[in-house]
N, C-alpha and C positions, 0 to 999 in steps of 0.2 A: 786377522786371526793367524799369527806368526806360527808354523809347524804344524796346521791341520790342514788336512787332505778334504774338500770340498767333494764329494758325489758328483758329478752331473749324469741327472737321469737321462735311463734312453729314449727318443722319441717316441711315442705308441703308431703307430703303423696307420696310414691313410684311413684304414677302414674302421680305426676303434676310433675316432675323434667325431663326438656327439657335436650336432650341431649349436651353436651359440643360440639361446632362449631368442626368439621376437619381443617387440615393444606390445603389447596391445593395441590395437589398432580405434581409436575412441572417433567417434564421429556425428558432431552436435549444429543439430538444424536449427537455429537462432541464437543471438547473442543478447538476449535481456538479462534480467539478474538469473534464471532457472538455467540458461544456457552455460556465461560466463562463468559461472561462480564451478559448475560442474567440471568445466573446462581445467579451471587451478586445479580444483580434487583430483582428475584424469591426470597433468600434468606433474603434479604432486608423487601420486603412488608409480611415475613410471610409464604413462605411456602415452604413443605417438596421438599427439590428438589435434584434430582438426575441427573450427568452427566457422560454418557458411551463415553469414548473414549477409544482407540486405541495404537495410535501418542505419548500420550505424552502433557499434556495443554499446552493451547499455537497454538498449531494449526504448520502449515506450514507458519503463519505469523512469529511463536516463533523458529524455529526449521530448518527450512529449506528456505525460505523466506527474509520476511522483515528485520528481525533482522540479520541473517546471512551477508546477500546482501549489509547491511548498514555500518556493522561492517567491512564487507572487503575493502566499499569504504572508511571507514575514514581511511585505510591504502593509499590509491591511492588518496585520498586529499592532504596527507600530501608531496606524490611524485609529485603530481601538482605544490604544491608549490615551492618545491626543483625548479623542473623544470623550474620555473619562478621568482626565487629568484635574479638571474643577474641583473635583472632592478632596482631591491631594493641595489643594492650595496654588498649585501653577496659574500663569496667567500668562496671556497670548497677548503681547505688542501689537499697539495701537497706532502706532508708527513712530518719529521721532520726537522725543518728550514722551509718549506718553506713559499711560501709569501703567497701564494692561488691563483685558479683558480676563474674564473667566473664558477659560476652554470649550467652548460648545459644540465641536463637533468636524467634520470632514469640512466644514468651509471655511474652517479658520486654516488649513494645513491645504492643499489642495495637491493632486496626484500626477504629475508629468507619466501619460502611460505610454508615450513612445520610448520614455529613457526607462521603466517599469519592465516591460516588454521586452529591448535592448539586455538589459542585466539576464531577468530568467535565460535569455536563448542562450546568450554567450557561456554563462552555468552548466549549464545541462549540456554545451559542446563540450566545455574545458572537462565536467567529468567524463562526458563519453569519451575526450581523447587519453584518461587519466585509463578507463577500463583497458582500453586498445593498447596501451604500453604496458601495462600490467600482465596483459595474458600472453603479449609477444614476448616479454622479458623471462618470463617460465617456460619459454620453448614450444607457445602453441602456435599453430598456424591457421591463420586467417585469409579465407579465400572472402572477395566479395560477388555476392551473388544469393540464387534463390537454389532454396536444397528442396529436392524430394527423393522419396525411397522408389530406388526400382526394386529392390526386395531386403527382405532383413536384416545383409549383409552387403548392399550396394546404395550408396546413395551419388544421385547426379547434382553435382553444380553448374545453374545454370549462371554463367558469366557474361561481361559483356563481349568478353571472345569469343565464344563459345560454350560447347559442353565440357564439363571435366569428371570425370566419374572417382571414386572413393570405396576402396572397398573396404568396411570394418568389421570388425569384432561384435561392438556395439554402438549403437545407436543412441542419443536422447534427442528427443525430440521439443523444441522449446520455444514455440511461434509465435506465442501472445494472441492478442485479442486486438479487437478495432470496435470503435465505437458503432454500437447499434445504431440502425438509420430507419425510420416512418417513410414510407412513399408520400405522405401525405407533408411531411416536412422536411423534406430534404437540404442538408445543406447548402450553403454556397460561398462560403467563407468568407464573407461582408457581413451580413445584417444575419443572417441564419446559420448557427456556427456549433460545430461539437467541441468535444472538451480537447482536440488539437489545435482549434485554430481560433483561440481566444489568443494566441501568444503574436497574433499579427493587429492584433487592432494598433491604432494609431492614437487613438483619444477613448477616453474614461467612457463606457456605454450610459447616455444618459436616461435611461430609462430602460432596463434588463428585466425581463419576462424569461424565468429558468423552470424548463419542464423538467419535473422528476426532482424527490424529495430525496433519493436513497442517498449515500455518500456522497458520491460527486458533486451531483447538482446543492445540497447542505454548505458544501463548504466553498463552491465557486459564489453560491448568492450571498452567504458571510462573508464573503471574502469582499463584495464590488459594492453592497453594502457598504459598508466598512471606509472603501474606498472614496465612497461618493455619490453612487446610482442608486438609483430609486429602481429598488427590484420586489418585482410578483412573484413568487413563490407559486407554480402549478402542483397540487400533488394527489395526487388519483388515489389516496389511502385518507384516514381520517386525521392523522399527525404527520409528520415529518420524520424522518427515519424508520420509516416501519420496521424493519429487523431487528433493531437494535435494544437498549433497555429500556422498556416504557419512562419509567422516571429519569434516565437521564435523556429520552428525546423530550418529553414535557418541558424539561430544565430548556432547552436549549429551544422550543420553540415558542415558552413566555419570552426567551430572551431576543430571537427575530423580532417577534411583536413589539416589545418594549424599546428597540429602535428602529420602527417604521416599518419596517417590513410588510406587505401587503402578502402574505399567509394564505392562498385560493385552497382547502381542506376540498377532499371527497369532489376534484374537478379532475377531469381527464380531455389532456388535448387532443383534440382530432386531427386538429389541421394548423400549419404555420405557412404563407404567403408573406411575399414580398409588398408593400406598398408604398411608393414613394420613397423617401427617404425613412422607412420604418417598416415596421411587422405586423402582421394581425393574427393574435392565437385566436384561432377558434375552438371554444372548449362542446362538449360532450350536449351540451344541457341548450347551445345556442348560443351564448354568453360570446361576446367576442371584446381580447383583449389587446390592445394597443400598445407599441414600446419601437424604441429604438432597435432595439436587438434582440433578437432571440436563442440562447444558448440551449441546448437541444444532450440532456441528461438521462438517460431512456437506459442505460444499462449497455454491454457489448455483448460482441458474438467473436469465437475463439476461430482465430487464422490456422484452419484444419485442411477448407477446401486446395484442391490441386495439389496434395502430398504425395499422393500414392500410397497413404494410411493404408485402406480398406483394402487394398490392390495386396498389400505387404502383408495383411492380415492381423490388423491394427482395431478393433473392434472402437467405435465411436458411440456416443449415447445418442438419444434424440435430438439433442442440441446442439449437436456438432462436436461435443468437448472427448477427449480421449479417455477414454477410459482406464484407470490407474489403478494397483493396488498400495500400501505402504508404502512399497518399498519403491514406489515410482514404475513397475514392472508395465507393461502393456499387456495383450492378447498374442504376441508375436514375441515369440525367443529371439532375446537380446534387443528389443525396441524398447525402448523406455521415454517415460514425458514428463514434464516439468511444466508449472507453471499456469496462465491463464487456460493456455488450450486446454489442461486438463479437465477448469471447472473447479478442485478441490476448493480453493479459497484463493480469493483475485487478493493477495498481499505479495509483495515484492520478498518480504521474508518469506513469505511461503516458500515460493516457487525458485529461489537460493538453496530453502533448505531440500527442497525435492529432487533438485538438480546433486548437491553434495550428495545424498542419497543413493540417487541412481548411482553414480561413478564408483563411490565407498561398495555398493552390491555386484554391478559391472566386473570390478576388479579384484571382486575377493578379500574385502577390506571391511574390519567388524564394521557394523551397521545397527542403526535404531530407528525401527521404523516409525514413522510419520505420527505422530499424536498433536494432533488439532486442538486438545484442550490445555495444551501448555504454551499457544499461540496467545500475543497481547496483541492488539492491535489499537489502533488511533482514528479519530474521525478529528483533523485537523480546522475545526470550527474556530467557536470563540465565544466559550471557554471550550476547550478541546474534552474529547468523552473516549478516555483507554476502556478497555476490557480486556481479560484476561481469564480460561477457565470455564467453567459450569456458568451457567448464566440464572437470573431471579426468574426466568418462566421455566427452567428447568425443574429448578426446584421449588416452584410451585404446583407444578403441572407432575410430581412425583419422581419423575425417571430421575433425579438427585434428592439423594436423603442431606439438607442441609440448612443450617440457623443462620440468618440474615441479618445484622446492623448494617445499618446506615446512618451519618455523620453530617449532618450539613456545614459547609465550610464559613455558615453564617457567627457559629458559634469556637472559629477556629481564631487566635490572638494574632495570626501573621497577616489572615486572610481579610484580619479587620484593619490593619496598618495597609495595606494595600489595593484598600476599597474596593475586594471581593466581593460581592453580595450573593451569586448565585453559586451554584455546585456543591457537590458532596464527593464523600468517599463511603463507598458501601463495599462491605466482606462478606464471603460468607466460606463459611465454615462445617465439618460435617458432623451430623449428629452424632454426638456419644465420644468421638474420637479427639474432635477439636481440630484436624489437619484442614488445611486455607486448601478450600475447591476451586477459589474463583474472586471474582471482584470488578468494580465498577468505579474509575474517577472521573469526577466531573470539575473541570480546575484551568485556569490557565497549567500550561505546558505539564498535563497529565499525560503526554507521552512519556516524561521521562520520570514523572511519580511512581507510574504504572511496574516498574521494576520491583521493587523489593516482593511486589502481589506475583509477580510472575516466576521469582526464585523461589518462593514458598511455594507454590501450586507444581515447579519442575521437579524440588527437592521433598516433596511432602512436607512441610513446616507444619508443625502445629501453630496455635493460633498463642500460645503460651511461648514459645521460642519468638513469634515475631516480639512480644508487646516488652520484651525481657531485652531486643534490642536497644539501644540507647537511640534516641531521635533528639536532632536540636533543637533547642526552645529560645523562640519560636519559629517554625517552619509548618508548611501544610502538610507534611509527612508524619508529625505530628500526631496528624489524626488517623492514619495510616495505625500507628501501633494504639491509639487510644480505642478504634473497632478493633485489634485483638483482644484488648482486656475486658471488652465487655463481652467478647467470644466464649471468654473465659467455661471449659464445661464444667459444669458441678452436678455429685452427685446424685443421685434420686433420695428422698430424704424414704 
């Protein structure tokens, strides 16, 4: 700038110069999906954030869990399919020359589960080490060690050097849970095993005895089933998945029956002992059951004890889990929780989205608090059973005003090329208005059917916008828009 005279301002005086803002100071007690995911959000909007884990990032969703659990079923998908390949015309070599057999089932394919086992662990590290690069590359800092609160605004790590103390702003707190244990069946990670230490066996469980019908135990006996083993199904309810939708636990426990499954209804284990090279459930009634193995499905209890919760002024329910509002908040200014400990709902999305939450509120950042009924979730079976939304006992039991189709995939053209026989797609929809409440699929990989029900139930869709969507012909999604049109509201004449 040739010929102009530049200012230079004069300095302002020692005493006028405002101090430079702070980082906020973020400080999160475990690294599962409720912990980590919070951690980006903290690091995201600006501030200094530290997370003490233990485990391993990743949590027991990364490590022991969800990943693990999925990885072993897409081994037992693919013996599904074996299994049901005859209908398709395949045929399974008879050795050299010959012509082929029909497909019959896990003895024609057989399952190496040391190299089974091998794959899941190594997964579930390679992602945990993918989490651990991911939050150090955004500037977070990872101590390892076990965190508690000595008060709202101090937490201790305890490391293997020592103590190291933390003082923040805000807290989330993000523990997880660990599998419930019976004194009367206690593990021992051989022959009496929870849902972590299935990933060390050596050899296919020849005979699996699975206490407890709810999710877990569902999908680990589909799963070894599947595999090979002759598995007893314990379940202390009259069906299999009690929580879930009647008609899609129906669906899914003619289809245990239909391949061997031994199904013990309305039995409750008292006791599991060791004998010999095997187990013996003892159930409720006297009845005592025999197997190789016994995997031990009972439900968890939330890693709360020795925090300093209560201490901090962290209010806990009866069952240990912390008590939340929406917006992730605790009983104690600036503690916040994520996750299983809470209780809210044991989904890996969940306790993601409770973790974003907290931080997005922590730090002053718009926020949308927690709604449960725009959660889809997955019971990775076979055929697998999404849900998403109002559910069919809701709206039968009144608390939803809503009209119900249901679909069976029997009568879908993709599902008949693919030698479908079982599952449906059920909508429902709300009276008067036609907006999608809710929904139910029952389908091979209705994890990822489960979307288009779950954008309609986030964005209010009516059920006339979905069926107005274009679907490929043919595909099972299909029937997805074919339950909106008969959604269809009309009228009062």
């Amino acid at each position: 700038m040739h010929g102009v005279t530049v200012p230079v301002p004069t300095p302002p005086a020692t005493s006028d110069i405002l101090p430079l803002p702070t980082r906020p100071r973020i400080v999160v007690i475990g690294g599962g999906p409720g912990g980590y995911e919070a951690a980006l959000v903290g690091a995201q909007l600006g501030a200094d954030v530290t997370i003490i884990d233990s485990d391993g990032l990743g949590g027991s969703a990364v490590l022991t869990d969800c990943v693990p659990s999925k990885t072993l079923i897409a081994t037992s998908d693919v013996m599904t399919q074996v299994h049901d390949s005859g209908e398709l015309g395949l045929r399974m070599p008879d050795g050299p020359g010959g012509h082929g057999t029909v497909a019959q089932g896990p003895m024609d394919v057989t399952v190496d589960m040391l190299a089974v086992n091998a794959r899941v662990k190594e997964l579930a590290l390679a992602q945990s080490r993918d989490v651990l690069a991911r939050v150090e590359r955004e500037g977070v800092r990872v101590v390892v060690g076990r965190g508690r609160l000595e008060s709202p605004t101090r937490v201790i790590a305890e490391t293997a050097t020592g103590e190291v103390g933390f003082d923040a702003d805000a807290v989330l707190v993000a523990t997880g849970a660990t599998p419930r244990r019976l004194a009367a069946a206690l593990p021992d990670g051989e022959r009496i095993l929870d849902w972590r230490q299935v990933y060390d066996l050596k050899e296919l469980p020849e005979r699996l005895i699975v206490v407890g019908s709810g999710v877990t135990g569902a999908e680990f006996a589909d799963a070894y089933q599947a595999m090979g083993s002759r598995v007893i199904l314990v379940s202390s309810r009259d069906r299999v998945l009690p929580g879930e939708d009647v008609d899609a636990a129906d669906v899914l426990q003619q289809v245990f029956l239909r391949r061997g499954m031994d199904v013990r209804s309305r039995s409750r284990a008292e006791s599991v002992v060791r004998r010999g090279d095997g187990v013996v459930v003892t159930l409720s009634d006297g009845t005592a059951i025999e197997g190789s193995h016994c995997l031990m499905a009972v439900g968890s209890v939330p890693n709360t004890a020795g925090l300093g919760l209560e201490q901090a002024g962290v209010r806990l329910g009866g069952s240990g889990h912390i008590e939340t509002d929406r917006v992730s908040r605790t009983t104690a200014r600036g503690v916040y929780g994520a996750g299983d400990c809470t209780g809210v709902l044991a989904l890996a999305s969940v306790a993601a989205m409770q973790g974003r939450i907290a931080m997005r509120h922590a730090l002053g950042d718009a926020v949308q608090p927690l709604s449960l009924k725009t959660v889809s979730s997955n019971i990775f079976t076979s055929p697998e059973i999404a849900t998403v939304g109002w559910s069919q006992a809701e709206i039968d039991a009144g608390t939803a005003q809503g009209d119900v189709v249901r679909l069976d995939l029997a009568g879908n053209p993709r599902a008949k090329m693919q030698g479908i026989r079982e599952g449906f797609v059920k909508v429902f929809s709300r009276t008067g208005s036609g907006t999608v409440i809710g929904g139910v699929i029952v389908a091979p990989r209705a994890s990822e059917l489960i979307h288009p029900l779950a954008l309609a139930v986030e964005h209010r869709l009516t059920v006339d916008q979905v069926a107005r969507s274009f679907t490929v012909y043919p595909s099972l999604s299909g029937s997805i828009a074919e339950a909106a049109r008969r959604l269809h509201p009309t009228p009062l004449a």
